[in-house]
DSSP file (Angstrom, degrees, kcal/mol; ACC not computed):
  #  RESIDUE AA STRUCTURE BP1 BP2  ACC     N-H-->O    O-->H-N    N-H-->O    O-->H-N    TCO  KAPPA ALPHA  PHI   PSI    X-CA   Y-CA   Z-CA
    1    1 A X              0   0    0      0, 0.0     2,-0.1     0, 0.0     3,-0.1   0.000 360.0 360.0 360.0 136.8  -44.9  -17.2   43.3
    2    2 A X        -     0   0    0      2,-0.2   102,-0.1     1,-0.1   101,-0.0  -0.378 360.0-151.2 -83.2 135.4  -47.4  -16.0   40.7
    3    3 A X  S    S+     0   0    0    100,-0.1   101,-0.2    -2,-0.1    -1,-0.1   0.902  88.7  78.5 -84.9 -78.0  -46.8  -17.3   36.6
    4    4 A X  S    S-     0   0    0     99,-0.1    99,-0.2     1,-0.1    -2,-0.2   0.514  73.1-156.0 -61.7 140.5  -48.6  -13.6   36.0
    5    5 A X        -     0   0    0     97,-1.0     2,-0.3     1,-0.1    -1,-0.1  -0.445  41.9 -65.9 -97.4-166.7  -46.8  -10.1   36.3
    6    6 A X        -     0   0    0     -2,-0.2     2,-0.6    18,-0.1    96,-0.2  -0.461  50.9-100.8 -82.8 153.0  -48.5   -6.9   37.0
    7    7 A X        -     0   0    0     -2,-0.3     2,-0.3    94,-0.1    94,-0.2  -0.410  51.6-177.3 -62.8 105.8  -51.1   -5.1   34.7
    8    8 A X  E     -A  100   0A   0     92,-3.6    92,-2.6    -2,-0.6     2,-0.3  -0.902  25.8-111.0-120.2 163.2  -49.2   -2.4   32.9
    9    9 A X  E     -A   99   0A   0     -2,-0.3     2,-0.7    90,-0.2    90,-0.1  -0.757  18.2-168.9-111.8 144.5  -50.1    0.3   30.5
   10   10 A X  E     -A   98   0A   0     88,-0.6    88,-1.8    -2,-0.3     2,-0.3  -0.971  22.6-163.0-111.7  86.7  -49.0    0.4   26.5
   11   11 A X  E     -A   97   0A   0     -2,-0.7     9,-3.2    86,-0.2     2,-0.3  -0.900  16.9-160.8 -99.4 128.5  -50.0    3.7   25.8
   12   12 A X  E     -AB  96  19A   0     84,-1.5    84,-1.3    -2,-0.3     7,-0.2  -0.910  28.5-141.1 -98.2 131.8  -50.4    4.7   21.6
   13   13 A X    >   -     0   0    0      5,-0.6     3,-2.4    -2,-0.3    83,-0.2  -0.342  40.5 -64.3 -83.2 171.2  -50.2    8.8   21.9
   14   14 A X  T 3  S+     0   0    0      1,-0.2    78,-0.2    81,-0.1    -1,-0.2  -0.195 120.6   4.9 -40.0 134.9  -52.8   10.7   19.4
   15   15 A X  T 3  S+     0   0    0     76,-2.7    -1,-0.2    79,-0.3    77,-0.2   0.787 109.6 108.4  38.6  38.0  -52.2   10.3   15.9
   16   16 A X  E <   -D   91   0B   0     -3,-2.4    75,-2.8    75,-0.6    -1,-0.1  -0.316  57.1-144.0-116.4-148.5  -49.4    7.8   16.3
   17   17 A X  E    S+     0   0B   0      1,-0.2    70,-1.9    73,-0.2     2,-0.4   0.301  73.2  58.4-150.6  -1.4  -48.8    3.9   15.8
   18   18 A X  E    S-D   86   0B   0     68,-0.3    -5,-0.6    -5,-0.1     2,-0.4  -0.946  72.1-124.4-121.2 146.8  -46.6    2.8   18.4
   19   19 A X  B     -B   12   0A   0     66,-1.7    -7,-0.2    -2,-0.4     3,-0.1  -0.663  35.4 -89.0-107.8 162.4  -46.8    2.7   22.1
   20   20 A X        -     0   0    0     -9,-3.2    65,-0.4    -2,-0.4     2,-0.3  -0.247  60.2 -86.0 -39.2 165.5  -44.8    3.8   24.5
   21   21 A X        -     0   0    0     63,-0.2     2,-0.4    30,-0.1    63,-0.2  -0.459  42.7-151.9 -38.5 114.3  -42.0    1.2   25.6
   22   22 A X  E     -F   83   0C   0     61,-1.0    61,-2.1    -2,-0.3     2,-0.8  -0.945   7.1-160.1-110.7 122.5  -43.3   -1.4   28.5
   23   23 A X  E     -F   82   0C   0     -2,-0.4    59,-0.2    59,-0.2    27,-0.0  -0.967   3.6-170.2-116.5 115.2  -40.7   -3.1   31.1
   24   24 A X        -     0   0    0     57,-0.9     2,-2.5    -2,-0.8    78,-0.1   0.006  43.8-115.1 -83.6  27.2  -42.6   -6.2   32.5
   25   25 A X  S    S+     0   0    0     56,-0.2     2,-0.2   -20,-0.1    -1,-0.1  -0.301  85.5  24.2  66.6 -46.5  -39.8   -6.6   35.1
   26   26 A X  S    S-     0   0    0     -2,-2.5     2,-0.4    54,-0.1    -2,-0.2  -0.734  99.7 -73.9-147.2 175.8  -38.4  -10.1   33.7
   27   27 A X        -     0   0    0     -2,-0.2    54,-0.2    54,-0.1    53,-0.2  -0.630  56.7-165.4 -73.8 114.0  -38.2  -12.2   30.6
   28   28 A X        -     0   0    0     52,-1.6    51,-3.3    -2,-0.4    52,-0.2  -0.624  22.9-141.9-113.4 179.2  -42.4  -13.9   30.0
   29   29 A X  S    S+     0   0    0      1,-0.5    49,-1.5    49,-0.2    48,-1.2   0.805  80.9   2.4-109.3 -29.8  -43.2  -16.5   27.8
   30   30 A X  E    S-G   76   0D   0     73,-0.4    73,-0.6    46,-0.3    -1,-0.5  -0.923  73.9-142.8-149.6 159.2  -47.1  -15.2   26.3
   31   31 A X  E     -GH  75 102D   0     44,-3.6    44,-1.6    -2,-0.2     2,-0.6  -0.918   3.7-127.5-122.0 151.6  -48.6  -11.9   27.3
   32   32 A X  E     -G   74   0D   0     69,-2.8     2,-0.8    -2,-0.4    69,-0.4  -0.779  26.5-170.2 -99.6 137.3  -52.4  -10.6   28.0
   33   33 A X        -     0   0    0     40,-2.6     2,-1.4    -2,-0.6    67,-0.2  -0.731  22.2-158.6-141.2 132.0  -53.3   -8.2   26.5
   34   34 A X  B     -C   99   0A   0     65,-7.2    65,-1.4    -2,-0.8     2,-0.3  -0.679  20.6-152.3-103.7 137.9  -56.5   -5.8   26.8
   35   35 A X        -     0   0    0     36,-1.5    36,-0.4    -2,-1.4     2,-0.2  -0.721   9.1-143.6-101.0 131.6  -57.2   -3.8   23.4
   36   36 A X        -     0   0    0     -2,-0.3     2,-0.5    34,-0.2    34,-0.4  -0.406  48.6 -71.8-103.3 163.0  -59.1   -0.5   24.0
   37   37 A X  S    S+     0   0    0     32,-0.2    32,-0.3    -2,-0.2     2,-0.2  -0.199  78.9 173.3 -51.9 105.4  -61.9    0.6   21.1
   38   38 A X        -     0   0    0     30,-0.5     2,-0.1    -2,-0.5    52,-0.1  -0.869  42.6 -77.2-128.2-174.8  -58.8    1.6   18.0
   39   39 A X        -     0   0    0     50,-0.3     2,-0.4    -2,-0.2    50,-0.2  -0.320  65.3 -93.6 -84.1 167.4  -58.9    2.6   14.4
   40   40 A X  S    S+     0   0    0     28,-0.1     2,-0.2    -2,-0.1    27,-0.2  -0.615  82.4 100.7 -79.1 126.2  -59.5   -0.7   12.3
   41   41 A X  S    S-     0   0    0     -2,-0.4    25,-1.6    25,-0.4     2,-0.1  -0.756  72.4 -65.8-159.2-152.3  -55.8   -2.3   11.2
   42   42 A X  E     -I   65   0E   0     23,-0.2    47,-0.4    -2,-0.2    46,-0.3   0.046  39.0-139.9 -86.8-165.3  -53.5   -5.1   12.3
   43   43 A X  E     +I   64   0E   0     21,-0.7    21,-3.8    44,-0.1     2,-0.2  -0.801  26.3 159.4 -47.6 157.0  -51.5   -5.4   15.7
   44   44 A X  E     -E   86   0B   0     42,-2.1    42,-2.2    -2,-0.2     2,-0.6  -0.955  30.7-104.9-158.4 148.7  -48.1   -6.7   16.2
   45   45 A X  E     -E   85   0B   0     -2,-0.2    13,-0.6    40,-0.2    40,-0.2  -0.816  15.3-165.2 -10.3  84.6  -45.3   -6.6   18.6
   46   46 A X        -     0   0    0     38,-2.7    38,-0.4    -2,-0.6     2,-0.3  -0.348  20.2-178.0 -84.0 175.9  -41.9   -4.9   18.9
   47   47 A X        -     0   0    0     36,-0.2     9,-1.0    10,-0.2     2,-0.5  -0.978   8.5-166.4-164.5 166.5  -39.6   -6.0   21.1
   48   48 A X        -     0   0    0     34,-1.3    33,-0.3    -2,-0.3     7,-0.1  -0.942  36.1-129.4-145.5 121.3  -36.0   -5.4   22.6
   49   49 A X  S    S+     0   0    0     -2,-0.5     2,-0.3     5,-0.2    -1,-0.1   0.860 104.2  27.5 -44.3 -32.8  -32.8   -6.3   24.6
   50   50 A X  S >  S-     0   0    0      4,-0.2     3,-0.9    32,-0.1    -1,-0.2  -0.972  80.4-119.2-162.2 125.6  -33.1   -3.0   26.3
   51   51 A X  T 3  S+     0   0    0     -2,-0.3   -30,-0.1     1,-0.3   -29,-0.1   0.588 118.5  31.5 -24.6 -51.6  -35.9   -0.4   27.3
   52   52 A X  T 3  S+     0   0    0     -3,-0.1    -1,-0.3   -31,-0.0     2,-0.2  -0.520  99.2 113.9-115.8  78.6  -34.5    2.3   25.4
   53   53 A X  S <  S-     0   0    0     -3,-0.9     2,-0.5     1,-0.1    -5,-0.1  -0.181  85.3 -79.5-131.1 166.8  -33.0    0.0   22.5
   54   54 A X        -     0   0    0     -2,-0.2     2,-0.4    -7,-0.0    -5,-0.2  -0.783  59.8-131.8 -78.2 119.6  -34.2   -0.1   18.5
   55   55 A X        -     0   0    0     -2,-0.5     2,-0.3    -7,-0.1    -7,-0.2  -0.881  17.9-144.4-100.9 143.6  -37.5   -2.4   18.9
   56   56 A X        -     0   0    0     -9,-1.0    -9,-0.1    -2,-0.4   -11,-0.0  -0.899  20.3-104.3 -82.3  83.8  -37.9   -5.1   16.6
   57   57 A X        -     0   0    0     -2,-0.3   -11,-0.2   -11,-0.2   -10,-0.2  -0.270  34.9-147.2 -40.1 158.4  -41.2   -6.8   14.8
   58   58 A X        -     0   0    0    -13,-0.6     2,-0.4     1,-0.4    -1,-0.1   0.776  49.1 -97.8 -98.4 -53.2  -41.6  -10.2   17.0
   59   59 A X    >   -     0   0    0    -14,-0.1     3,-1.3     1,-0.1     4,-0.5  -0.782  36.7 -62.8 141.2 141.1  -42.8  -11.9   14.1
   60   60 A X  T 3  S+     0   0    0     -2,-0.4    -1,-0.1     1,-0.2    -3,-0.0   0.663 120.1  76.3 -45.2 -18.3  -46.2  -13.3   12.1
   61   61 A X  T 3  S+     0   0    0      1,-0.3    -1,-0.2     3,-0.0    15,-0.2   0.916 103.4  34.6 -78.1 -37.0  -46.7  -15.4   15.3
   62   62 A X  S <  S+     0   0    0     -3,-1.3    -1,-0.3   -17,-0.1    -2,-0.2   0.756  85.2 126.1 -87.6 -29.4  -48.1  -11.8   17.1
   63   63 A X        -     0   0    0     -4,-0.5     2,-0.4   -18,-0.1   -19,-0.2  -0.022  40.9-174.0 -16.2 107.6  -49.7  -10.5   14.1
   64   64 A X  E     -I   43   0E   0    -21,-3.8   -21,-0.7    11,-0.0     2,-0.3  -0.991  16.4-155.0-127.5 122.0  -53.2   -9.7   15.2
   65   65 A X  E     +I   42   0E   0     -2,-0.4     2,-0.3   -23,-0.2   -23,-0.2  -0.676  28.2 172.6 -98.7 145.3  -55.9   -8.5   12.6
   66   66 A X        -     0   0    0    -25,-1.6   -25,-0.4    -2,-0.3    -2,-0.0  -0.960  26.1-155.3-145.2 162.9  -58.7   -6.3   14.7
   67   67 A X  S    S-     0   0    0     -2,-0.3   -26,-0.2   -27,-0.2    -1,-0.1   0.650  85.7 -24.1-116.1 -64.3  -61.4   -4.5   13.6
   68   68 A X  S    S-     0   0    0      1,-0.3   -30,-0.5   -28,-0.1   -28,-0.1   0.065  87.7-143.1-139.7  38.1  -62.3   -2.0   15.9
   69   69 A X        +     0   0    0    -32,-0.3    -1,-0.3     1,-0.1   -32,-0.2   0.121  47.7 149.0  30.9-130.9  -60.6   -4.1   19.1
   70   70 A X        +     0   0    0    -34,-0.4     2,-0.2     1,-0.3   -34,-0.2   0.838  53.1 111.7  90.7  19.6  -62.6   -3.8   22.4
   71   71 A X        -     0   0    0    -36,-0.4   -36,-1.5   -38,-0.1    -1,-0.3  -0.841  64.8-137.2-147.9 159.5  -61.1   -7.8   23.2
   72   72 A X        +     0   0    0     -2,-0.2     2,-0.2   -38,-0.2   -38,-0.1  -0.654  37.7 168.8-111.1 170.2  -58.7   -9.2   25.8
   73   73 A X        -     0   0    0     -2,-0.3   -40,-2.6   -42,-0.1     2,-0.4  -0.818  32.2-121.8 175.8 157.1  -56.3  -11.8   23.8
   74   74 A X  E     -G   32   0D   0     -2,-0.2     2,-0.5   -42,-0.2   -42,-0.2  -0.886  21.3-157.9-126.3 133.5  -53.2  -13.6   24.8
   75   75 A X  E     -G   31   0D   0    -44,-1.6   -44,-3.6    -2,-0.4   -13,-0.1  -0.972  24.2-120.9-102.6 114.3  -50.0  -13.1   22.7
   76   76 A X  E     -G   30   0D   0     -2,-0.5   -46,-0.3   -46,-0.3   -47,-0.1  -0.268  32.6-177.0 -66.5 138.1  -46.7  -15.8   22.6
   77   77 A X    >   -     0   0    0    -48,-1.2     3,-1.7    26,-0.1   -47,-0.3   0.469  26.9-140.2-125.7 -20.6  -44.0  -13.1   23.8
   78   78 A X  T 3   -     0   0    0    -49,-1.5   -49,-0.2     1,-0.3   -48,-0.1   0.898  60.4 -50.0  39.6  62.3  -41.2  -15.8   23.5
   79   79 A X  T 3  S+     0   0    0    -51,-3.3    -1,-0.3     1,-0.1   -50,-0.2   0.432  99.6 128.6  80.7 -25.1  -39.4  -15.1   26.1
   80   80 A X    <   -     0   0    0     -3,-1.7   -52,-1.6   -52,-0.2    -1,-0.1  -0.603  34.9-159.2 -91.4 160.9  -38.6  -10.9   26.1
   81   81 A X  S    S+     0   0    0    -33,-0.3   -57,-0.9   -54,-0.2     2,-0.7  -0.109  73.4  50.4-102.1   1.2  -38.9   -8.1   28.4
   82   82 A X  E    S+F   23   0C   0    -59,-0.2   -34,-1.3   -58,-0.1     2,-0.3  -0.889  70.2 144.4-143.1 110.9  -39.0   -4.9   27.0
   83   83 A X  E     -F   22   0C   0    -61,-2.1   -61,-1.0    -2,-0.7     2,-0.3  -0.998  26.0-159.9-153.0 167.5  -41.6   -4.7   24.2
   84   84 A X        -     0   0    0    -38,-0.4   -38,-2.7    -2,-0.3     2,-0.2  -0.996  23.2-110.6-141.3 145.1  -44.3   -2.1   22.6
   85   85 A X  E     - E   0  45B   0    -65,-0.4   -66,-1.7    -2,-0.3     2,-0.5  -0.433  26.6-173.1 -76.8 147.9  -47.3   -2.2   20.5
   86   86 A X  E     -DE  18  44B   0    -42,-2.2   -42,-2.1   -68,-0.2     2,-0.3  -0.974   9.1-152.8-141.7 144.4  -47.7   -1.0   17.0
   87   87 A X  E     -     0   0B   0    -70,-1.9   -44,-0.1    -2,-0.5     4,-0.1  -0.836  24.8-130.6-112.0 151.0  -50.7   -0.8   15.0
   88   88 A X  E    S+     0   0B   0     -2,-0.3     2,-0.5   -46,-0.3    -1,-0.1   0.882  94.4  60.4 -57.8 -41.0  -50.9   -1.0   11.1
   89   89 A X  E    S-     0   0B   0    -47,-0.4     2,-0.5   -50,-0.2   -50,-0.3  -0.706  87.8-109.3-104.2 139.8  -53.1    2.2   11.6
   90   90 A X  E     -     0   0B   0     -2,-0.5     2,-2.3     1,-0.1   -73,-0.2  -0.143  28.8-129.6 -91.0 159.4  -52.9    5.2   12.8
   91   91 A X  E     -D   16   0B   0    -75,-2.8   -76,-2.7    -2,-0.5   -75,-0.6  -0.380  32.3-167.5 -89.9  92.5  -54.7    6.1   16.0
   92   92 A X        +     0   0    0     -2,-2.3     2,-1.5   -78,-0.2   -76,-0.1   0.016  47.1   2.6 -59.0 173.4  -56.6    9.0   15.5
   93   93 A X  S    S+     0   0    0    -79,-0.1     2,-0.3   -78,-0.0    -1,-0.2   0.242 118.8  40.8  46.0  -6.0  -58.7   11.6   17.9
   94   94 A X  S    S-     0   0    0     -2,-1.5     2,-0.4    -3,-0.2   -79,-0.3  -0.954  87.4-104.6-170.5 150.4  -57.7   10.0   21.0
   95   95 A X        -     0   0    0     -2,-0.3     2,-0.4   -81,-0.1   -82,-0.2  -0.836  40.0-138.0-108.9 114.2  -54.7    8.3   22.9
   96   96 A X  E     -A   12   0A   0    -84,-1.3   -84,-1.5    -2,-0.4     2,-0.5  -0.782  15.2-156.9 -99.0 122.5  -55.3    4.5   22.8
   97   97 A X  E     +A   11   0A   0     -2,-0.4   -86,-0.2   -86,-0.3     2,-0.2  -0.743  12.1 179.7 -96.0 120.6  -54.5    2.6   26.3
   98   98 A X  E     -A   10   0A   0    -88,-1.8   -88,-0.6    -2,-0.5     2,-0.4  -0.721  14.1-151.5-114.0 176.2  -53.8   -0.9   26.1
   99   99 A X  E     +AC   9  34A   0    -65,-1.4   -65,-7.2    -2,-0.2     2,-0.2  -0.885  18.0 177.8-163.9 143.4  -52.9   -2.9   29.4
  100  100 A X  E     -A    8   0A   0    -92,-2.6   -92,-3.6    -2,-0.4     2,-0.3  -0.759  13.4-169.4-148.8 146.2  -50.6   -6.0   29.2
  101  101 A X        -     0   0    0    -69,-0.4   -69,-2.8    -2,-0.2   -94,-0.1  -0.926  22.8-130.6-143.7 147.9  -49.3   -8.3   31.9
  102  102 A X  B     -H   31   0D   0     -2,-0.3   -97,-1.0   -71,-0.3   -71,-0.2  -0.139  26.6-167.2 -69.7 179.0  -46.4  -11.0   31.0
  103  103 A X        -     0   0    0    -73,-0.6     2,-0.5   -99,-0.2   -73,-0.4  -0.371  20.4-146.2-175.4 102.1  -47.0  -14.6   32.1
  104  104 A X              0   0    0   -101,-0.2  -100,-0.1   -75,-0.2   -76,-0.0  -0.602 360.0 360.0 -38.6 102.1  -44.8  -18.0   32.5
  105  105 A X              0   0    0     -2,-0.5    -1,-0.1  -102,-0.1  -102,-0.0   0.287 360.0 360.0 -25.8 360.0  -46.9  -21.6   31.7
């Protein structure tokens, strides 16, 4: 059995700051995550008991400063299943794709 889940997509629509909602199938322990060209800010994590639930900041631990991304990097996920990205900025001219997989140690 594989510590890795499947490559899913985190989509931030045009001019927004959050992405769509992501169900990694199960509960992971850190996530990968690949960061598409975005406007320069932070990233950070929400997260939830339940798909369509209130999401949640994760916490300083996920905090990620970027400048104008373009990077794969791995994120502590502590354990949840349902989570979405949000950036500090918003993401102009274009709809920004991220693509995230869960993973176990």
């Amino acid at each position: 059995m594989s510590i890795y889940g499947e490559w899913l997509t985190a989509t931030i629509a045009i001019d927004g700051k959050e992405s769509s909602a992501v169900n990694l199938g199960k509960d992971y322990e850190h996530i990968n995550v690949d960061i598409p060209t975005v406007v320069s800010g932070t990233l950070q994590i929400t997260v939830c008991r339940t798909v369509d639930g209130t999401y949640k900041d994760l916490g300083a631990s996920v905090k990620t400063d970027v400048t104008t991304g373009n990077y794969n990097d791995t994120w502590i996920l502590g354990g949840w299943q349902f989570m979405k990205i949000k950036s500090s900025a918003t993401q102009t001219t274009t709809a920004r794709v991220f693509y995230v997989r869960g993973y176990r140690s």
